[in-house]
C-alpha positions as CSV (number, residue, x, y, z in Angstrom):
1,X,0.3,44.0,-55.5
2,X,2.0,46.7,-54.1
3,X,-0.9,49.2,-53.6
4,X,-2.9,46.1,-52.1
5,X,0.2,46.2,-49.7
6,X,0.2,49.7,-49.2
7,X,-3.7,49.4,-48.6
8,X,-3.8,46.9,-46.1
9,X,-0.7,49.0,-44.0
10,X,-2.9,52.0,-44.4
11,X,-5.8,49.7,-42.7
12,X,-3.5,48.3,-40.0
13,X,-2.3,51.7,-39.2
14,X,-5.8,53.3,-38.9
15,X,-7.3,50.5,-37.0
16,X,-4.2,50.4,-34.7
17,X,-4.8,54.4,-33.8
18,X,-8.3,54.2,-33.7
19,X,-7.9,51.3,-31.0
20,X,-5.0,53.3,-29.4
21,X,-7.7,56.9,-29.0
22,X,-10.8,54.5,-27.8
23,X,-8.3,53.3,-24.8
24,X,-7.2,57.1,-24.0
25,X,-10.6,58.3,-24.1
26,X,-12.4,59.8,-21.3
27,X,-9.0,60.3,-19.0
28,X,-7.7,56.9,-19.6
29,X,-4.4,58.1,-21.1
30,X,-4.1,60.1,-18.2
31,X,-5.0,57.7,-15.1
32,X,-3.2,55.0,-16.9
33,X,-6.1,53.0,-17.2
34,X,-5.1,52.5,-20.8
35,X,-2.6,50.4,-20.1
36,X,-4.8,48.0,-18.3
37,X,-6.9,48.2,-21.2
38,X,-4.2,47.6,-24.1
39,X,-2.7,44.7,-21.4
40,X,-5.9,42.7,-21.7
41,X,-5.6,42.9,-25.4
42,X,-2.4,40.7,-25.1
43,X,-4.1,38.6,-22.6
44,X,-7.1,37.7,-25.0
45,X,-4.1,37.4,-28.0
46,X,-1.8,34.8,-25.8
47,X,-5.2,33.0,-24.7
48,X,-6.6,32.8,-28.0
49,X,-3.4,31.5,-29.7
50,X,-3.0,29.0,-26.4
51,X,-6.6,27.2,-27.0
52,X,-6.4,27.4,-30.5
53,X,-2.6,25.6,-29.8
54,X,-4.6,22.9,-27.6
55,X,-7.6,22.3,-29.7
56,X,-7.2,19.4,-31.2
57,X,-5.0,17.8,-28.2
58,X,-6.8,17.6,-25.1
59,X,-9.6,20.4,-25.0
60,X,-12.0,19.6,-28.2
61,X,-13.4,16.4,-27.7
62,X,-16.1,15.3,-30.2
63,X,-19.8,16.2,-29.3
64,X,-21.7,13.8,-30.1
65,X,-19.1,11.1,-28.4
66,X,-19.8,9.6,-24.8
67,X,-20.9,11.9,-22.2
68,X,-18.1,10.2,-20.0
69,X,-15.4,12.4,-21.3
70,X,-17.0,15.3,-21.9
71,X,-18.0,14.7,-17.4
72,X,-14.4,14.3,-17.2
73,X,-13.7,17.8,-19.2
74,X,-16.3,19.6,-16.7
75,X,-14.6,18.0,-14.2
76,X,-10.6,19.4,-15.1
77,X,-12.0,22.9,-15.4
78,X,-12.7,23.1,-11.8
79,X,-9.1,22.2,-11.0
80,X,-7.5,25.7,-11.3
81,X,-9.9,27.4,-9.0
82,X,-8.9,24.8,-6.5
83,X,-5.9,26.8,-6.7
84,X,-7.3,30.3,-7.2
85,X,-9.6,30.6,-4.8
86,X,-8.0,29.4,-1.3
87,X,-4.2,30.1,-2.0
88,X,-3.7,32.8,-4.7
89,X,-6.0,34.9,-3.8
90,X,-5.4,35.8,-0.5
91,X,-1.6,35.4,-1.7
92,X,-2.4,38.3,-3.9
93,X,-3.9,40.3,-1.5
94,X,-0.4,40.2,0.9
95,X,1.2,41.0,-2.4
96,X,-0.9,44.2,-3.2
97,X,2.4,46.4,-2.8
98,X,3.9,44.1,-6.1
99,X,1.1,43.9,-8.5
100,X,2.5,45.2,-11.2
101,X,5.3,42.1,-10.4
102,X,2.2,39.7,-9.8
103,X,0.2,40.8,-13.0
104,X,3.7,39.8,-15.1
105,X,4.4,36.5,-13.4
106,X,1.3,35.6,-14.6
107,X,2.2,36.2,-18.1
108,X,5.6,34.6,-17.6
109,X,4.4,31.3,-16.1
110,X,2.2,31.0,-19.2
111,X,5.1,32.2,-21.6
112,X,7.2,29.6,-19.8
113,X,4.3,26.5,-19.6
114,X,3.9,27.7,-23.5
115,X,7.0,27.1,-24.3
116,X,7.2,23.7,-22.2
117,X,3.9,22.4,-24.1
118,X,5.7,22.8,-27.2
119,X,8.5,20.7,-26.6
120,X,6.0,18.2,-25.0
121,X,4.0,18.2,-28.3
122,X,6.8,17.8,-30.5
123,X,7.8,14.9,-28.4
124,X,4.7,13.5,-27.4
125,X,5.6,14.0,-24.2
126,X,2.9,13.9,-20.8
127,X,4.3,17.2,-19.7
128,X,1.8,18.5,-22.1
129,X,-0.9,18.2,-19.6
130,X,0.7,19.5,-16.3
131,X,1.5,22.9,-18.3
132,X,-1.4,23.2,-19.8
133,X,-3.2,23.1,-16.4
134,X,-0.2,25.5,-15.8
135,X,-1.5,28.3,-18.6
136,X,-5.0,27.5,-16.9
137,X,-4.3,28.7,-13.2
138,X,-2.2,31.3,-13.9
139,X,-5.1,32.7,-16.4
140,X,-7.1,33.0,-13.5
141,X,-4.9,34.6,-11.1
142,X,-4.1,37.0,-13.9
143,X,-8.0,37.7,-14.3
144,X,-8.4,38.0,-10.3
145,X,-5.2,40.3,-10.1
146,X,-6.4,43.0,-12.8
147,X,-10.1,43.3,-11.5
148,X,-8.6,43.8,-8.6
149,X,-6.2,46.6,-10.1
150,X,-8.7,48.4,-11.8
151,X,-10.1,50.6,-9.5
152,X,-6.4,52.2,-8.5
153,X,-6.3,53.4,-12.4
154,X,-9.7,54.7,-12.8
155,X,-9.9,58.4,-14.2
156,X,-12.5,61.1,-12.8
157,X,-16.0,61.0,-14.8
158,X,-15.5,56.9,-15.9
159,X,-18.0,54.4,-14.3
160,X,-16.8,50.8,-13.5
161,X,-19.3,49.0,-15.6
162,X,-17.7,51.4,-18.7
163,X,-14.2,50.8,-17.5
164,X,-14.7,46.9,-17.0
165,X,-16.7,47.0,-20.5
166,X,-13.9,48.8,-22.1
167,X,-11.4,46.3,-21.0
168,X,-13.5,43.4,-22.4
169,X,-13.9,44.7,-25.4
170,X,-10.0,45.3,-25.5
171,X,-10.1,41.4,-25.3
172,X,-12.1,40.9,-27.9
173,X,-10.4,43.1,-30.5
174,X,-6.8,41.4,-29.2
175,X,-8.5,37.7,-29.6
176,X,-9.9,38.3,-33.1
177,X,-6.4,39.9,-34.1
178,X,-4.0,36.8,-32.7
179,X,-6.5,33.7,-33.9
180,X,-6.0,34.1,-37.6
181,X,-2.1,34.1,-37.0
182,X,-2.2,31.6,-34.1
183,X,-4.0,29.2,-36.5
184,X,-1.9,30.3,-38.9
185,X,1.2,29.0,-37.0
186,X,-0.4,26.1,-35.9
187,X,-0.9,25.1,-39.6
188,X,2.8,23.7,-39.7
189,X,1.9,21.9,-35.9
190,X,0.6,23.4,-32.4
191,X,4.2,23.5,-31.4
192,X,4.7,26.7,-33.3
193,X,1.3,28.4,-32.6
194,X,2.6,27.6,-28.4
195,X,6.3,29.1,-29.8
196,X,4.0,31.9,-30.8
197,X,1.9,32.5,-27.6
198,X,5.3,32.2,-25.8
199,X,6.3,35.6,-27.8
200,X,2.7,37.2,-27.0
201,X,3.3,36.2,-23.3
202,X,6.8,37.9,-23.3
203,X,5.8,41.1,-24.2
204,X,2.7,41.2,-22.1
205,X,4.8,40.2,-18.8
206,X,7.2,44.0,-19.8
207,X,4.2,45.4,-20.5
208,X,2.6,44.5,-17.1
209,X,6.0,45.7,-15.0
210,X,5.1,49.4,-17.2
211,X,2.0,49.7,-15.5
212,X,1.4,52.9,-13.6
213,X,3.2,52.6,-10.2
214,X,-0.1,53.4,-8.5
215,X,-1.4,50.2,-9.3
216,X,1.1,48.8,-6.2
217,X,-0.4,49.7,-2.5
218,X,2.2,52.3,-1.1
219,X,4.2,51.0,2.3
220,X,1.2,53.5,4.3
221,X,-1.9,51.1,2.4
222,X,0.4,48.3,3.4
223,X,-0.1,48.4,7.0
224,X,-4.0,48.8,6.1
225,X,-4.1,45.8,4.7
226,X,-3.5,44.1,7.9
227,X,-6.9,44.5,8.6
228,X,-9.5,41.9,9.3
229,X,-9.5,39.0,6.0
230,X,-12.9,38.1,7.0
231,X,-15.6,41.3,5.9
232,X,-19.2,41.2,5.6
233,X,-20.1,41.6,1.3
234,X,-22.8,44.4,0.7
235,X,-26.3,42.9,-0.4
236,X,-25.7,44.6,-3.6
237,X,-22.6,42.2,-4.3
238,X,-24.6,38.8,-2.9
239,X,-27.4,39.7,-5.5
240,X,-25.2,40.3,-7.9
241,X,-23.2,36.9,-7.3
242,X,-26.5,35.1,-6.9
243,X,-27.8,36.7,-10.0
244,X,-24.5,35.6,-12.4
245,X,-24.8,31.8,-10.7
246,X,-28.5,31.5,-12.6
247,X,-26.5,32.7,-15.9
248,X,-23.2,30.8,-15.8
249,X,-25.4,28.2,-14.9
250,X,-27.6,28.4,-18.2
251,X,-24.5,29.0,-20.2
252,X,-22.8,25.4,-19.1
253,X,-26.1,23.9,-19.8
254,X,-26.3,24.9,-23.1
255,X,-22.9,24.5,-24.0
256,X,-22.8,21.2,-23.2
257,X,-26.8,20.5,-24.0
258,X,-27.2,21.7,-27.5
259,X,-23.5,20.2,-28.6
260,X,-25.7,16.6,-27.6
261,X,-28.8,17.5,-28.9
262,X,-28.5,19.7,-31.9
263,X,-25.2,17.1,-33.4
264,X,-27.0,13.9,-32.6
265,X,-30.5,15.2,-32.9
266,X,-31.2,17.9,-35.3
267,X,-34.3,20.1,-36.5
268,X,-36.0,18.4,-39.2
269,X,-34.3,19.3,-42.4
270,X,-30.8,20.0,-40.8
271,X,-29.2,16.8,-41.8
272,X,-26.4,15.8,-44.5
273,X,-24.2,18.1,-46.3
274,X,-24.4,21.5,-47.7
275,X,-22.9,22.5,-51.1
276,X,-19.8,23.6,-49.3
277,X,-19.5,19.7,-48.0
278,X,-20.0,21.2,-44.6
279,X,-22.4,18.7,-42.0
280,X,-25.5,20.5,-41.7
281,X,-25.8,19.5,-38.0
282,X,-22.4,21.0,-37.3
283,X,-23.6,24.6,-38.9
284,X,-27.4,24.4,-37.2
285,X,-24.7,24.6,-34.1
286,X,-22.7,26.9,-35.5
287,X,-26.1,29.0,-35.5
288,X,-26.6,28.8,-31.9
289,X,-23.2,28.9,-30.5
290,X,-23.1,32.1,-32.5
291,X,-25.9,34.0,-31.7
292,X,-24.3,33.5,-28.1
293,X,-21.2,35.1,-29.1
294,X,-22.4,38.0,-30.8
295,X,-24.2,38.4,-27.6
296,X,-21.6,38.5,-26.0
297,X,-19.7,41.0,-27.7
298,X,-23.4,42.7,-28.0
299,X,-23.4,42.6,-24.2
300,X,-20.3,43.8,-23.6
301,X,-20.9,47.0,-26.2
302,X,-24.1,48.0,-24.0
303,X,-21.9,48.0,-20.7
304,X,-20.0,50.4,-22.8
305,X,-23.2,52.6,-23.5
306,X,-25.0,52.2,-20.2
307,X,-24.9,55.3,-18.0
308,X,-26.5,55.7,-14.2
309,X,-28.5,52.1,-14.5
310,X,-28.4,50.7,-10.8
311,X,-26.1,47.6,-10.4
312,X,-29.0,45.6,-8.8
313,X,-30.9,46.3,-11.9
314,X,-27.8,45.2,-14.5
315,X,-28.1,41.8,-12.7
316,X,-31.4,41.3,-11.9
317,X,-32.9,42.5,-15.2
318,X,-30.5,40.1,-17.7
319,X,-31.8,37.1,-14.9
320,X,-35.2,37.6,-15.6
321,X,-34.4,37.5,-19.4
322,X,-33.2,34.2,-18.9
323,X,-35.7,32.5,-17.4
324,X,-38.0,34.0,-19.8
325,X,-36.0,32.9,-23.1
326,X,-35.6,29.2,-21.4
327,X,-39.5,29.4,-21.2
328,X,-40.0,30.0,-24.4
329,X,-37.5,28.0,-25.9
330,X,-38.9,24.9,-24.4
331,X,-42.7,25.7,-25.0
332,X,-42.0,26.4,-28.8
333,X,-38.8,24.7,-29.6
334,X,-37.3,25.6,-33.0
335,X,-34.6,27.5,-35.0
336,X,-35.7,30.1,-34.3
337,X,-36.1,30.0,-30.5
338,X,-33.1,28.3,-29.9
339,X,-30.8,31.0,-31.6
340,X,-32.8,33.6,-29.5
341,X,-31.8,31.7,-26.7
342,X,-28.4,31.8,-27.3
343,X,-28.3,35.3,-27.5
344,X,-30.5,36.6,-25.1
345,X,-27.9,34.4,-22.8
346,X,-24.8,35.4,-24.4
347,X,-25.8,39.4,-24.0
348,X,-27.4,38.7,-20.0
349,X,-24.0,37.2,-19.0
350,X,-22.0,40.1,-20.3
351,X,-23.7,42.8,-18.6
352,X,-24.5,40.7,-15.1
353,X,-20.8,39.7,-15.4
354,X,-19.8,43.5,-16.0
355,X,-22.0,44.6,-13.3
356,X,-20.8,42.4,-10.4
357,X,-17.3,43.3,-11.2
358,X,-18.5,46.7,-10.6
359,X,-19.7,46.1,-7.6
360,X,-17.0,44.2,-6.3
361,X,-14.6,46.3,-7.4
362,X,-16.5,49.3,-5.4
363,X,-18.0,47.9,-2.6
364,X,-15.3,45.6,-0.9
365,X,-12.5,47.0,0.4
366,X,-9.1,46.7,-1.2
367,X,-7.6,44.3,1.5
368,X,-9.8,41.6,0.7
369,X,-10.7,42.7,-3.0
370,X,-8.8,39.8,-4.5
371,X,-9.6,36.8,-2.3
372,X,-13.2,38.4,-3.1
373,X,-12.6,38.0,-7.2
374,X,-11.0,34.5,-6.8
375,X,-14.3,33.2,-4.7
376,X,-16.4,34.7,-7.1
377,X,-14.6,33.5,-10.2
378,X,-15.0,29.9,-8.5
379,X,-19.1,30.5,-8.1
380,X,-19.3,31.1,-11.7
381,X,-17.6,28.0,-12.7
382,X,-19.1,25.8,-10.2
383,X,-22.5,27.4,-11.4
384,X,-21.2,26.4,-15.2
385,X,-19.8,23.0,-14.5
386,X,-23.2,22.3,-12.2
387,X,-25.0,23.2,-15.8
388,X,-23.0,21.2,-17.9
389,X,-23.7,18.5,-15.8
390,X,-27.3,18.7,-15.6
391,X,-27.0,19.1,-19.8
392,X,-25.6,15.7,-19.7
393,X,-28.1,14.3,-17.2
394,X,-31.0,15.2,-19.1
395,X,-32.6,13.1,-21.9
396,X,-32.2,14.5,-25.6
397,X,-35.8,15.7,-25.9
398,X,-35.8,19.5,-26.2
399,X,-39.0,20.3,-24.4
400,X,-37.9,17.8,-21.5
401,X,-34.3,19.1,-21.2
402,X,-35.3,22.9,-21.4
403,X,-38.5,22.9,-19.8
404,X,-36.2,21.9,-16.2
405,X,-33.9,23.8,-17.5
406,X,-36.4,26.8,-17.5
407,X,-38.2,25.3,-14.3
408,X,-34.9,25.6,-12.4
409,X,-34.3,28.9,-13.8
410,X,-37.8,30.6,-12.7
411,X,-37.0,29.1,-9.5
412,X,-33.8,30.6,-9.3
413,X,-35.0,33.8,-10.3
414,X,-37.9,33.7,-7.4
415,X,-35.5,32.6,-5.0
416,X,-32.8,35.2,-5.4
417,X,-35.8,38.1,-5.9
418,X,-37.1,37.2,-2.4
419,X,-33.8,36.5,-0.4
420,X,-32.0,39.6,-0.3
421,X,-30.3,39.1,3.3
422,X,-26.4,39.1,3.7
423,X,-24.5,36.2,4.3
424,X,-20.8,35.4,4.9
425,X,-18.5,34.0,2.7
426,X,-15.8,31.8,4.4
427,X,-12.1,33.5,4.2
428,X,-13.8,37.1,2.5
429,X,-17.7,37.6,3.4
C-alpha cells in the first residue's frame, strides 16, 4: 500500500511539472502568458465541478422525453448572452485598465453563486436557479475578458492559434483533473461538489489578481480607448465568424438530433442491455457523442501543431469538411458514418473556433476587442441554439433529418465562399 502511495505521488508530481514546463515553453514563463494558461486550468476545474454539481437538477433532462423541455433548455442558454453581449462587454472594454480585477470578479461571482446553490439545494430552495444563471453569465464574461487579455501576454516567436490552442488544452487537462473529485463530492449530494467549486473559484479569483500587470491598459492606452466603439471588422474576421456559424450550427443539431434519434431510434441491433446491464441505445450515443469529443481535444492538439496556415484557410477548410461529412452521413447512414460525423465536427469546430480567436484577437483593435468577443460568442450560440432547434423540428428519419441538415450546410458553405464583402456589426463592426 505504501509504495502504491508513493507511486501515485511520484505520478502526480511528474504530471504536475510536465504540465507546469508545456505552459513556460516557448517564452511563456517569461511574457506571463503562463499564467493565463495555468488560470484557464482552474476555469475548466470550477466549470466542470459546477455542471457536474447541476446535472441531475436542472441541466440533464432525459433524451428521449418531450421535445418541449429540451426547446425550453435551448431557449435558457441564450439568456446569459443577453447579458454578455450588449452590457458586459462594452463594460469590459471601459474597464481594460482593471482586468486583472475583472478576470477575478468573475471567478468570485461564481465562487459566491456556488456557494448560494448549495444552500439552495440543501434546502430545496428556488434560489438554485437565479445562481445558476449567475455561474452562467459570469462564465462568459470570464471567457470574453481573457481572449481579450491574451494578446497583451504573448511572448516573441508564439502564434495566436498556438497560444489560444495551448490555453484550451490547459482546460482540458484542468476539467479531466477536477471531474473525478467533483463527482466524487457530489456522491454524498451536489451541495458539496458546489462547496467544492466554491474552493476552486477562490483560488482562481487570487490567481487572476497575480496576473502580469501588463495585462491592465496603462493610464496613456487609457485615453486611447476613447476612441470610436463603432470599427469596421477585417474580411478575414467576417469569414471567420461566418465560417464557425455553419459549425456551431451543426454541433447544436447534432447534439440535440442524435440524443432523439439514436435513444428512441437505434441502428438495427443496438437495442437492450449489454453484459455490463448498460442500455445499448445509451452507449451507440455514447459512440457518437465521443468521437465528437476526442475531436475536439484532436482539434485543439492540431492548433497546437499548426505553423504559417492562413486564418481564412483554418476556417474555411474545417467548413467544407462539414458539409462533406453531413453529405455522407445522410447518403449512407450507419455506425460508422455517424461516428465520422461526430468527429470530423468535433475536430472542424476546434480549429475554426481557434482560428477566429486568432483573428479577432489580431485584427481588431484593443478598444473594441471585448465588445468584439462578446458579439461573437453570441453568433456561435445563436448559430447552436438555431441547430438544436431545427434537430427538434425535423422528423426522426436519418436520411430526412441529415440530408437538410447537409443541404443547409452546402448552402452555407456556397454562400459564405462567394460573399466575402465587409459588413458592420451594430455597437463593434
Amino acid at each position: 500500500m505504501g509504495a502504491a502511495g508513493r507511486g501515485t505521488g511520484h505520478g502526480a508530481t511528474y504530471v504536475f511539472r510536465q504540465a507546469r514546463r508545456a505552459s513556460h515553453a516557448q517564452g511563456a514563463g517569461d511574457s506571463g502568458l503562463y499564467r493565463i494558461i495555468e488560470l484557464h486550468a482552474f476555469n475548466a476545474a470550477g466549470d466542470a465541478a459546477l455542471a457536474i454539481s447541476l446535472a441531475g437538477t436542472i441541466f440533464i433532462a432525459d433524451p428521449g422525453g418531450a421535445r418541449g423541455p429540451v426547446a425550453l433548455f435551448l431557449g435558457l442558454t441564450m439568456l446569459p448572452f443577453a447579458v454578455v453581449a450588449p452590457l458586459i462587454g462594452p463594460f469590459l472594454d471601459r474597464f481594460s485598465h482593471g482586468r486583472r480585477w475583472a478576470i477575478g470578479g468573475t471567478f468570485a461571482i461564481r465562487g459566491v453563486c456556488c456557494l448560494v446553490a448549495a444552500d439552495a439545494i440543501a434546502s430545496n430552495s428556488v434560489l438554485l436557479y437565479p445562481a445558476a444563471l449567475g455561474c452562467l453569465v459570469a462564465s462568459k464574461a470570464y471567457g470574453v475578458a481573457r481572449a481579450a487579455t491574451v494578446p497583451r501576454l504573448m511572448p516573441e516567436g508564439l502564434s495566436l492559434v498556438k497560444a489560444n490552442s495551448r490555453i484550451s488544452l490547459a482546460g482540458i487537462v484542468g476539467a479531466a483533473v477536477s471531474g473525478p473529485l467533483a463527482a466524487g463530492a457530489a456522491s454524498f449530494g451536489g451541495q458539496w461538489s458546489l462547496r467544492y467549486a466554491f474552493v476552486v473559484y477562490a483560488a482562481a479569483t487570487v490567481l487572476s489578481i497575480l496576473l502580469p500587470a501588463r495585462s491592465d491598459a496603462s493610464d496613456d492606452e487609457d485615453s486611447l480607448m476613447d476612441g470610436p466603439t463603432r470599427t469596421r471588422l477585417p474580411s478575414v474576421v467576417v469569414l471567420g465568424l461566418r465560417c464557425n456559424a455553419g459549425l456551431r450550427m451543426l454541433s447544436g443539431f447534432l447534439t440535440i438530433y442524435m440524443a432523439f434519434l439514436l435513444t428512441q431510434h437505434p441502428l438495427p441491433g443496438w437495442t437492450g442491455t449489454t453484459f455490463l446491464g448498460l442500455h445499448r441505445e445509451t452507449l451507440l450515443l455514447g459512440l457518437v457523442i465521443g468521437a465528437a469529443g476526442l475531436g475536439n481535444t484532436v482539434g485543439i492538439g492540431l492548433g497546437n501543431l499548426l505553423r504559417a496556415v492562413p486564418t481564412r484557410v483554418m476556417v474555411v477548410v474545417p467548413l467544407v469538411l462539414d458539409a462533406a461529412a453531413a453529405v455522407c452521413a445522410a447518403l449512407f447512414y450507419g455506425l460508422l458514418f455517424a461516428v465520422v460525423l461526430g468527429l470530423v465536427a468535433g475536430v472542424s469546430q476546434a480549429v475554426g473556433k481557434l482560428a477566429l480567436d486568432a483573428a479577432i484577437q489580431r485584427d481588431v483593435p484593443e478598444r473594441v476587442r471585448t465588445s468584439a468577443f462578446a458579439r461573437s460568442e453570441t453568433l456561435l450560440q445563436l448559430s447552436w441554439v438555431l441547430g438544436g432547434f431545427i434537430g427538434i423540428a425535423l422528423p426522426l428519419v436519418p436520411r430526412v433529418g441529415l440530408g437538410v441538415l447537409a443541404g443547409i450546410l452546402v448552402l452555407w458553405t456556397l454562400f459564405v465562399l462567394v460573399a466575402r464583402s465587409r459588413r458592420v456589426v451594430p455597437g463593434v463592426a
